[in-house]
Backbone as CSV, one residue per row, in Angstrom:
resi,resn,N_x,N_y,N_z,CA_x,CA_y,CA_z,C_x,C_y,C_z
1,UNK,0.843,-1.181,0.000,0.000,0.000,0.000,0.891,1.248,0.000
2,UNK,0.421,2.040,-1.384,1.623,3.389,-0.963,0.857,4.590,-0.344
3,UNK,0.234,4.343,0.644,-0.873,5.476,1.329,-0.428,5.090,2.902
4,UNK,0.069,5.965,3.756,0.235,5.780,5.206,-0.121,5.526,5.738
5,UNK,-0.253,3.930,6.771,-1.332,3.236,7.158,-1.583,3.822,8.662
6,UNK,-2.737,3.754,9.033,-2.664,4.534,10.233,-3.766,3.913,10.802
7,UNK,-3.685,3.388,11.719,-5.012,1.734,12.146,-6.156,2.952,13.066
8,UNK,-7.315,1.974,12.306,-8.031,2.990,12.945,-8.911,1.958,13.881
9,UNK,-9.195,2.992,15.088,-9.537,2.095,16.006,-11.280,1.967,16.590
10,UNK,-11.886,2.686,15.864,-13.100,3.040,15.735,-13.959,1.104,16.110
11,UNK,-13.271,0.555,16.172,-13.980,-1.142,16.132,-13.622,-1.595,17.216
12,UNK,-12.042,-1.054,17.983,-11.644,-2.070,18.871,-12.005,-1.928,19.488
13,UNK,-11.511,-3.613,20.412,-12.560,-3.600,21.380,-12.368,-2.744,23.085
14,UNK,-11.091,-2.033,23.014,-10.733,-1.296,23.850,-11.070,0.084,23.721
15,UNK,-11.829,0.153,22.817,-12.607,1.587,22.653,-13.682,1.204,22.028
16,UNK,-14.731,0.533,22.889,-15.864,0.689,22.429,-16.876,1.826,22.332
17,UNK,-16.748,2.759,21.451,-17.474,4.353,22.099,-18.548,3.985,21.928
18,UNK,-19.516,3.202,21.253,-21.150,3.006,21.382,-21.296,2.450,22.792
19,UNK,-20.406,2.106,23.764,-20.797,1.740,25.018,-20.789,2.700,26.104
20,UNK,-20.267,4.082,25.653,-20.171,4.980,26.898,-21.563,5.590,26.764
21,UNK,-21.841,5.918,27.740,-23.136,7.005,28.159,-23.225,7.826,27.052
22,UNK,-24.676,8.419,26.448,-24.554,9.449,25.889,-23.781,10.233,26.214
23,UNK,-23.843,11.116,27.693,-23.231,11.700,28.207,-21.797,12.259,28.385
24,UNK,-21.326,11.235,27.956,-20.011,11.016,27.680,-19.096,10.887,26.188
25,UNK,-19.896,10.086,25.491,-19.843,10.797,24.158,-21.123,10.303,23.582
26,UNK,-20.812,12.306,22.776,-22.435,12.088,22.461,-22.992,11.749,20.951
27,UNK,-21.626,11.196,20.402,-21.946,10.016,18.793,-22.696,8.881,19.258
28,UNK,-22.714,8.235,20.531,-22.431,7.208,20.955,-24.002,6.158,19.940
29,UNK,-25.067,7.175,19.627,-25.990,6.439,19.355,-25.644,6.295,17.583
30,UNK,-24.894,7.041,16.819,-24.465,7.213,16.047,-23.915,6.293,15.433
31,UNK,-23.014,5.367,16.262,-22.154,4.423,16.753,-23.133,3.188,16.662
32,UNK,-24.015,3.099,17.396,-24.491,2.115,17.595,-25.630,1.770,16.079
33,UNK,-25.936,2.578,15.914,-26.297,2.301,14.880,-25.927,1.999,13.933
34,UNK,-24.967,2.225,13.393,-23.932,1.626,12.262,-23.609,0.299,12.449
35,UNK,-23.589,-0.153,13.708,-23.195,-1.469,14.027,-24.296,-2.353,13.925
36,UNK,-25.448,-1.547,14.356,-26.723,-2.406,14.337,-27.614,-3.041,12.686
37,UNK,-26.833,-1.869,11.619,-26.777,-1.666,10.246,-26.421,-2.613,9.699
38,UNK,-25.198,-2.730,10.375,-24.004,-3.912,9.520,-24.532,-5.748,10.082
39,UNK,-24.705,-5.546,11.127,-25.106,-6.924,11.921,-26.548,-7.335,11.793
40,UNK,-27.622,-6.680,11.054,-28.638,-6.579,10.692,-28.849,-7.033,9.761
41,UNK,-27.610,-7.372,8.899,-27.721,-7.862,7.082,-27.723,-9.722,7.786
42,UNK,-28.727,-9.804,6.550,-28.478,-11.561,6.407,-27.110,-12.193,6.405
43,UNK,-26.514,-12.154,7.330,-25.221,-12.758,7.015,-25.458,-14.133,7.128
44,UNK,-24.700,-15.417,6.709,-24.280,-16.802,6.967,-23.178,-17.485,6.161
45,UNK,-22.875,-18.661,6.844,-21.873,-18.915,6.450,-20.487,-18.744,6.499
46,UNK,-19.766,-18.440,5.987,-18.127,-18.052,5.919,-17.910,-16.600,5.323
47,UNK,-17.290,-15.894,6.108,-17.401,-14.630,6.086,-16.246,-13.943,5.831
48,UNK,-15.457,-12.892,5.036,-14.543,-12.388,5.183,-14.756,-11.145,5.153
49,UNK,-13.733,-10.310,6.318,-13.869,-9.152,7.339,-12.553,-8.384,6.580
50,UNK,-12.159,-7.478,5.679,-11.238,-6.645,5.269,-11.110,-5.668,6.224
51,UNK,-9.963,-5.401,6.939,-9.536,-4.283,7.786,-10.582,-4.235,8.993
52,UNK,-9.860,-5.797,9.436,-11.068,-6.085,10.881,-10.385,-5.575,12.152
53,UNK,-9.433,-4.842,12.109,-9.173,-4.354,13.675,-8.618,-5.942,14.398
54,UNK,-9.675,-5.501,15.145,-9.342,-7.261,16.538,-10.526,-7.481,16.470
55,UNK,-11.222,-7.522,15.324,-12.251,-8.667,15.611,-14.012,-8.245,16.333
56,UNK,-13.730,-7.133,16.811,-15.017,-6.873,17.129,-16.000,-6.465,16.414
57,UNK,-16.468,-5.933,15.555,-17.526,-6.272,14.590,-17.776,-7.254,14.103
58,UNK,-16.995,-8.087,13.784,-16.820,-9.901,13.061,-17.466,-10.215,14.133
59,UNK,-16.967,-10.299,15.376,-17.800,-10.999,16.684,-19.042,-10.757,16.847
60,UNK,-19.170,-9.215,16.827,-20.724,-9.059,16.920,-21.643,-9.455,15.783
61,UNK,-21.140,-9.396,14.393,-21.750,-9.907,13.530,-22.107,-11.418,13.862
62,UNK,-20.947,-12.284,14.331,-21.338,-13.787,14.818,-22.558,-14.226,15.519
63,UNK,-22.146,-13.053,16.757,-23.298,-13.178,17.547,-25.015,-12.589,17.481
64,UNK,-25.074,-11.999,16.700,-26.083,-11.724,16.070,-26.879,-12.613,14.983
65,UNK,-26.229,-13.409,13.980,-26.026,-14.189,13.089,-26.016,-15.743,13.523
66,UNK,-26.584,-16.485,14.211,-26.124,-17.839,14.322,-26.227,-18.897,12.935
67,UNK,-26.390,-18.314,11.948,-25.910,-18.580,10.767,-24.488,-18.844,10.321
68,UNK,-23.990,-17.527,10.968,-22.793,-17.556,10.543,-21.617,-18.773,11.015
69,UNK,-20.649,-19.388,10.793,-19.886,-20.318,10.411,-18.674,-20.018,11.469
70,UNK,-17.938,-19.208,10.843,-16.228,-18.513,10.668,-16.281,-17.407,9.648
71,UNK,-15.447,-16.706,10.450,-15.240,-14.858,9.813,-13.773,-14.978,9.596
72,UNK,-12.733,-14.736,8.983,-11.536,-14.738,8.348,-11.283,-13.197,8.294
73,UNK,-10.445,-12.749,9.267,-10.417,-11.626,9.232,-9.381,-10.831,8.517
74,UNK,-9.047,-10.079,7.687,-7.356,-9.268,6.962,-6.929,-8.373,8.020
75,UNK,-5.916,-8.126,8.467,-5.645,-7.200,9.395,-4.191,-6.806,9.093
76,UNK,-3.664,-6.042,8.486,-2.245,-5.767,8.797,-1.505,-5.195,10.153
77,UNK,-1.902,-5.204,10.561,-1.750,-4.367,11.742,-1.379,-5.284,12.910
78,UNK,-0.032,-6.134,13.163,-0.161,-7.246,13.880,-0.523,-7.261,15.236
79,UNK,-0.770,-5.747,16.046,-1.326,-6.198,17.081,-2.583,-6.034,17.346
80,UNK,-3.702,-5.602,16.258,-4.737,-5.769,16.103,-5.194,-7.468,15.570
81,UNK,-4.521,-8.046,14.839,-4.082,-9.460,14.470,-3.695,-10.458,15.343
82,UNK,-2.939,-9.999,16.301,-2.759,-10.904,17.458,-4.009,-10.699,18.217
83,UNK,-4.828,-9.506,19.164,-5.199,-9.611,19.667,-6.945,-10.318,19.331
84,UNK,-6.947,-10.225,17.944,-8.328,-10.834,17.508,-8.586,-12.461,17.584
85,UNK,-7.380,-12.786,17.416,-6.767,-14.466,17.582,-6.928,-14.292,19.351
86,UNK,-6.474,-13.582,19.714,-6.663,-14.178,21.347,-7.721,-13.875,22.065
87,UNK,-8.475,-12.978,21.213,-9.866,-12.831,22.091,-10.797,-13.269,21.346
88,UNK,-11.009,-13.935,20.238,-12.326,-14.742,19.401,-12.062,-16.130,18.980
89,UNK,-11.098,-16.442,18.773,-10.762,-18.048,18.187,-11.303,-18.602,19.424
90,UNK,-12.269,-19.468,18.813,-12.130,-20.707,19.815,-13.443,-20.012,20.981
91,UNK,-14.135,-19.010,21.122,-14.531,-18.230,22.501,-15.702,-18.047,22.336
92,UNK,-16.477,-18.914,21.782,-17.916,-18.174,21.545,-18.153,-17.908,19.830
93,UNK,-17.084,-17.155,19.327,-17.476,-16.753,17.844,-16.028,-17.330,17.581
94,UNK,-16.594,-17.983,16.154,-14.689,-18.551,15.132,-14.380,-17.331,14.242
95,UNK,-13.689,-16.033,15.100,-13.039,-15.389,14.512,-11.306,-15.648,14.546
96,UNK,-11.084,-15.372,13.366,-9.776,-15.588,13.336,-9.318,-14.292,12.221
97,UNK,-7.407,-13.844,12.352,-7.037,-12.692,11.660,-6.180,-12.850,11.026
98,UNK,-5.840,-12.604,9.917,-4.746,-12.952,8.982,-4.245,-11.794,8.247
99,UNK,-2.818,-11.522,7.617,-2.328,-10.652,7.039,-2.787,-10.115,5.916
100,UNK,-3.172,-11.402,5.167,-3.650,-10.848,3.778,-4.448,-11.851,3.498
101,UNK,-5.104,-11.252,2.265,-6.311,-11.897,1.463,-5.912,-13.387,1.241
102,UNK,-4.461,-13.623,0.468,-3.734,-15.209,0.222,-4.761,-15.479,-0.937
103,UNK,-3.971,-16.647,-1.323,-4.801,-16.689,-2.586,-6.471,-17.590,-2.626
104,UNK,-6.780,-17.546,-1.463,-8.541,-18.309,-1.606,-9.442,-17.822,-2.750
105,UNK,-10.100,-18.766,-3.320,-11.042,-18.936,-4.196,-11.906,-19.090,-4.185
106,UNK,-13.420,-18.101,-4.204,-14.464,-17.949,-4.053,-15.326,-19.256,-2.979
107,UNK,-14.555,-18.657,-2.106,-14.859,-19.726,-0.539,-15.818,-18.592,0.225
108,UNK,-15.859,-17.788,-0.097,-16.700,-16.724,1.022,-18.071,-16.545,0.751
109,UNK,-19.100,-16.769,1.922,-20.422,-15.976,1.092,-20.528,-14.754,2.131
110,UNK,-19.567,-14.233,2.291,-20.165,-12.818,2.530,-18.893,-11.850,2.501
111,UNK,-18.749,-10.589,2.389,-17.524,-9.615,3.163,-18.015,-8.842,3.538
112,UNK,-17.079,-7.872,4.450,-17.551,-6.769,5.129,-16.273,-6.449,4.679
113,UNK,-16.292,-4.699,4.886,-15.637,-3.986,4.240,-15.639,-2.342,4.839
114,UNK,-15.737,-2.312,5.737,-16.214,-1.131,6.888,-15.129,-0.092,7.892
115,UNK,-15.387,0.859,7.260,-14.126,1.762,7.188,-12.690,1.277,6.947
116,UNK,-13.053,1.539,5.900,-11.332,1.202,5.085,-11.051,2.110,4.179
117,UNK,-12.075,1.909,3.105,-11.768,2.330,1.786,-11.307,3.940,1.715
118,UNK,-11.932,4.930,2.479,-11.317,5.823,3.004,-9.914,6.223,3.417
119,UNK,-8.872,4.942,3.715,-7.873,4.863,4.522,-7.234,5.282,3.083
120,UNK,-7.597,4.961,2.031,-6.793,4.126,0.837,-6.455,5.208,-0.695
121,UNK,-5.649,5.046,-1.496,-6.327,5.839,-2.677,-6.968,5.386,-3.116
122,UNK,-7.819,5.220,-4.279,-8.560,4.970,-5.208,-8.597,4.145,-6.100
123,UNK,-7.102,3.690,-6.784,-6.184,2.443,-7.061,-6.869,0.990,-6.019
124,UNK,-5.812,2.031,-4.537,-6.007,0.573,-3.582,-7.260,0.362,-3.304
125,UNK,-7.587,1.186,-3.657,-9.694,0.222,-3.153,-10.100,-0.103,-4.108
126,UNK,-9.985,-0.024,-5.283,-9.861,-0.385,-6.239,-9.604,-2.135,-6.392
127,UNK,-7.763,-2.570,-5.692,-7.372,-3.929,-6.114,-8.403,-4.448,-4.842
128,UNK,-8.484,-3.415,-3.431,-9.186,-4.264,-2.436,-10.334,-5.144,-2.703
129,UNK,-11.569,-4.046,-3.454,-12.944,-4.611,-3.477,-12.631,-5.849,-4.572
130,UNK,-11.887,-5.594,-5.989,-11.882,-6.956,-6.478,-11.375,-7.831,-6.471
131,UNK,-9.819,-7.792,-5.415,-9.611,-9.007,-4.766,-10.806,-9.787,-4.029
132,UNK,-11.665,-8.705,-2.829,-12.668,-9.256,-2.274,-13.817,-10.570,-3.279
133,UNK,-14.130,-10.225,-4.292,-14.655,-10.324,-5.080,-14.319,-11.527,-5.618
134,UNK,-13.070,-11.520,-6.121,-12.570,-12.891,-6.392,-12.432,-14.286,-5.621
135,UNK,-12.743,-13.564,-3.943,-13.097,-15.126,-3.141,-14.051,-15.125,-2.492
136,UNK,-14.728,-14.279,-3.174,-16.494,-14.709,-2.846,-17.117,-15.405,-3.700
137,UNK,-17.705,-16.333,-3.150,-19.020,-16.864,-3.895,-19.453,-15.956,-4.608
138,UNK,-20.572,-16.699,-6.015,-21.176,-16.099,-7.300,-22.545,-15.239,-6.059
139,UNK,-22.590,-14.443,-6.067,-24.367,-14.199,-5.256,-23.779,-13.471,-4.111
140,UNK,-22.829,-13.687,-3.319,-22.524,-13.160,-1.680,-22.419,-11.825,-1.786
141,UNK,-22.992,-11.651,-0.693,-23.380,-10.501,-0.147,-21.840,-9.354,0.609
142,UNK,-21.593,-8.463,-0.310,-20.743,-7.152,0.362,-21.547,-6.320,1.037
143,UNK,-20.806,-5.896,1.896,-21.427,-4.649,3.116,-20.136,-4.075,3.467
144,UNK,-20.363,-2.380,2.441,-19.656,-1.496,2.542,-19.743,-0.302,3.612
145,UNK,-18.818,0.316,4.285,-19.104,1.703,4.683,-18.183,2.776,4.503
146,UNK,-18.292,3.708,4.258,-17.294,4.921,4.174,-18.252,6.120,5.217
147,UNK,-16.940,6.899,5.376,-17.929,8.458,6.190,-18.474,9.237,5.045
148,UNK,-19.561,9.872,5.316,-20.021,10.767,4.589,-18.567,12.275,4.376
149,UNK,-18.499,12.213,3.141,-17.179,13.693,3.107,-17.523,14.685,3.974
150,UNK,-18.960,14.934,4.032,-19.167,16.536,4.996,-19.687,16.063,6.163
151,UNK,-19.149,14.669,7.057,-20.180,14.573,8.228,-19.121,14.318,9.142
152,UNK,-19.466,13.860,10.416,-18.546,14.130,11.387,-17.380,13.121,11.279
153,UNK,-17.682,12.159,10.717,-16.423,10.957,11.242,-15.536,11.292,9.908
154,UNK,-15.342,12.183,8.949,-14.458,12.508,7.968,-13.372,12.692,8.378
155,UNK,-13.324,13.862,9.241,-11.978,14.229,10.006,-11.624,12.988,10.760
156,UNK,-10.469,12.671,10.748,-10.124,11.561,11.486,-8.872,10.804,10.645
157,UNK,-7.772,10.906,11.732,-6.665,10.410,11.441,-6.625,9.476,10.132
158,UNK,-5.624,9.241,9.017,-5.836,8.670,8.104,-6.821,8.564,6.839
159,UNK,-7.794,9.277,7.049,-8.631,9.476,6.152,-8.199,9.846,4.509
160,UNK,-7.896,9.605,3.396,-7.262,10.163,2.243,-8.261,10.296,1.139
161,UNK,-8.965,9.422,1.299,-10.173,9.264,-0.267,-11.443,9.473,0.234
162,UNK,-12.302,10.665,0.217,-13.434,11.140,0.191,-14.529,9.920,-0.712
163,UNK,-15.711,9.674,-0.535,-16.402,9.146,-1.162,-17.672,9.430,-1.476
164,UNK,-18.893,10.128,-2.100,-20.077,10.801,-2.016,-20.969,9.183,-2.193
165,UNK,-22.444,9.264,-2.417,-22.817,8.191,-2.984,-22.533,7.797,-3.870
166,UNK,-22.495,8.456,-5.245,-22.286,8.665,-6.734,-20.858,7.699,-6.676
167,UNK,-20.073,7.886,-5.812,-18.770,8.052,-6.147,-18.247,6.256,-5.669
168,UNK,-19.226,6.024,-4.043,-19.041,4.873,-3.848,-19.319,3.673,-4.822
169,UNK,-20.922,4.020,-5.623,-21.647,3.333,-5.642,-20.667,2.910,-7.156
170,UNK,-20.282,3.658,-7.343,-19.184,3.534,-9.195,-18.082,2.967,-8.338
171,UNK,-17.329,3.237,-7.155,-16.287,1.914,-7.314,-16.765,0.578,-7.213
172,UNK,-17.499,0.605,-6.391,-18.177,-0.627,-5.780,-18.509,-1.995,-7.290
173,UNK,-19.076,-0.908,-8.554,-19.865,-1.638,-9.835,-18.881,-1.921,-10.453
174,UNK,-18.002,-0.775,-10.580,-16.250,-1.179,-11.028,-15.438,-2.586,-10.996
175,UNK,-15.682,-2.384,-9.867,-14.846,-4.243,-9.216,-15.811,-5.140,-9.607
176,UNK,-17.468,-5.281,-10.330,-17.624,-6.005,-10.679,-18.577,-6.473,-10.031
177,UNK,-19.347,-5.913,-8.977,-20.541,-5.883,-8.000,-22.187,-5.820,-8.798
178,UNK,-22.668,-6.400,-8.413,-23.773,-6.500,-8.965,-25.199,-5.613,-7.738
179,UNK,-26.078,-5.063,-8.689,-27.502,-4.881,-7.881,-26.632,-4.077,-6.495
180,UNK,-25.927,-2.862,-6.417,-25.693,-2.141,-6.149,-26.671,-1.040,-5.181
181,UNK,-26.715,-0.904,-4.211,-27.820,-0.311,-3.358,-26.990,0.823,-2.226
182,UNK,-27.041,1.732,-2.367,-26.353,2.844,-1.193,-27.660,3.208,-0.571
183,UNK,-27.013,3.277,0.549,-28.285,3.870,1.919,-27.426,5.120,2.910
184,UNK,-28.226,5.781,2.707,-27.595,7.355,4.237,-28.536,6.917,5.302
185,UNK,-29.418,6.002,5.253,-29.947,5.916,6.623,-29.480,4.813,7.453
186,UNK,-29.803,5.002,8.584,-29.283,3.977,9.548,-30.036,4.287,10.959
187,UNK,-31.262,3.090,10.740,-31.988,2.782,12.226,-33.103,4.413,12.358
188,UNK,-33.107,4.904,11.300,-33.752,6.645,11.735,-32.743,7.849,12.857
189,UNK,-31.192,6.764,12.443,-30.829,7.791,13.726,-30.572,9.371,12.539
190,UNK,-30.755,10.770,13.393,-30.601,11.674,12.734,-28.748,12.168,13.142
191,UNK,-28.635,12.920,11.428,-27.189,13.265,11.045,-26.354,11.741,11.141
192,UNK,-27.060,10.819,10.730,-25.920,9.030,10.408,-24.660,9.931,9.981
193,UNK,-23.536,9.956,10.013,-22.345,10.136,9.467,-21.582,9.288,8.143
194,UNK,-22.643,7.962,7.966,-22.061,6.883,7.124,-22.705,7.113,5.913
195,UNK,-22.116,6.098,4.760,-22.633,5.720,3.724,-23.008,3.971,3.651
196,UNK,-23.608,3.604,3.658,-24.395,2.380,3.773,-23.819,1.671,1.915
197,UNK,-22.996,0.554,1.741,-23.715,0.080,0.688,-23.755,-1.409,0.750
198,UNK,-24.289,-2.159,0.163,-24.865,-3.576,0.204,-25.286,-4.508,-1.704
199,UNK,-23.826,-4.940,-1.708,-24.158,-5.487,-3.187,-23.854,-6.927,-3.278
200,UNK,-23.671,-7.507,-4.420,-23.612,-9.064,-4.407,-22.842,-9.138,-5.460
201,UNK,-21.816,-10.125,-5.241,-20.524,-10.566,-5.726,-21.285,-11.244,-7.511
């Protein structure tokens, strides 16, 4: 990657901000909703998690999902990678974290893909989504998110590639995505900060 990686921690599980009090921070419902967004999709089966942190969304997706199988998580970041291996393998949910994609072959019926593409240029999200693509199953289900360019979670360390709807919804078809769907809502919460998208491999 020639873009400065800068791990974002918005997932881990040592900063869970949808768990503090409004009071305390006051995205927090903001937060929760995005999560409730993503874990809300039909997931099952075998799952792969691009730029999973340590595992906590994969987990909650598990646990929400008793469909789901095993989540295969990408993580460069080895101590987000170690710590997802030591707090989900084996514990309730079969999450597990790995460096890279490797060469698997449409073994996945699902990915997630949730705050990344932002991190990246346009190129790299580019090889990301159609690597993704290439080890998913014919039909499986992607679940994208980026920040909205003018909403609050834009600013934020690492951020490089802006994305509007228009803009997601054309990389997303690019790599080869089918039946393409962007959503700004999430749960009725007001000012969502995200972009919602949901397509099939």
């Amino acid at each position: 990657m020639s873009a400065e990686y800068v791990p974002d921690r918005l997932y881990q599980r040592l900063f869970q901000s949808w768990t503090l009090p409004e009071s305390e921070w006051p995205e927090c419902k903001q937060d929760w909703s995005r999560v409730d967004a993503v874990c809300a999709l039909p997931w099952k089966g075998t799952i792969i998690d691009f730029g999973s942190g340590d595992g906590t969304l994969a987990a909650m997706v598990c646990s929400r999902n008793p469909l789901v199988g095993f989540v295969a998580g990408v993580e460069q970041d080895i101590e987000q990678r170690s710590a997802a291996n030591n707090l989900w393998l084996g514990r309730g949910w079969n999450v597990q974290a790995y460096p890279t994609i490797g060469n698997r072959q449409r073994q996945f019926d699902g990915a997630l893909c949730c705050e990344v593409l932002e991190h990246l240029t346009p190129e790299e999200g580019h090889t990301v989504l159609c690597d993704l693509k290439r080890v998913m199953k014919p039909g499986a289900m992607l679940c994208v998110t980026v920040p909205k360019p003018d909403g609050t979670r834009w600013v934020y360390p690492g951020h490089i590639t802006p994305y509007n709807t228009v803009q997601i919804a054309h990389a997303v078809k690019h790599a080869g995505f089918k039946g393409v769907q962007v959503s700004l809502s999430s749960g009725g919460v007001v000012d969502n900060p995200w972009i919602y998208v949901v397509a099939n491999a």
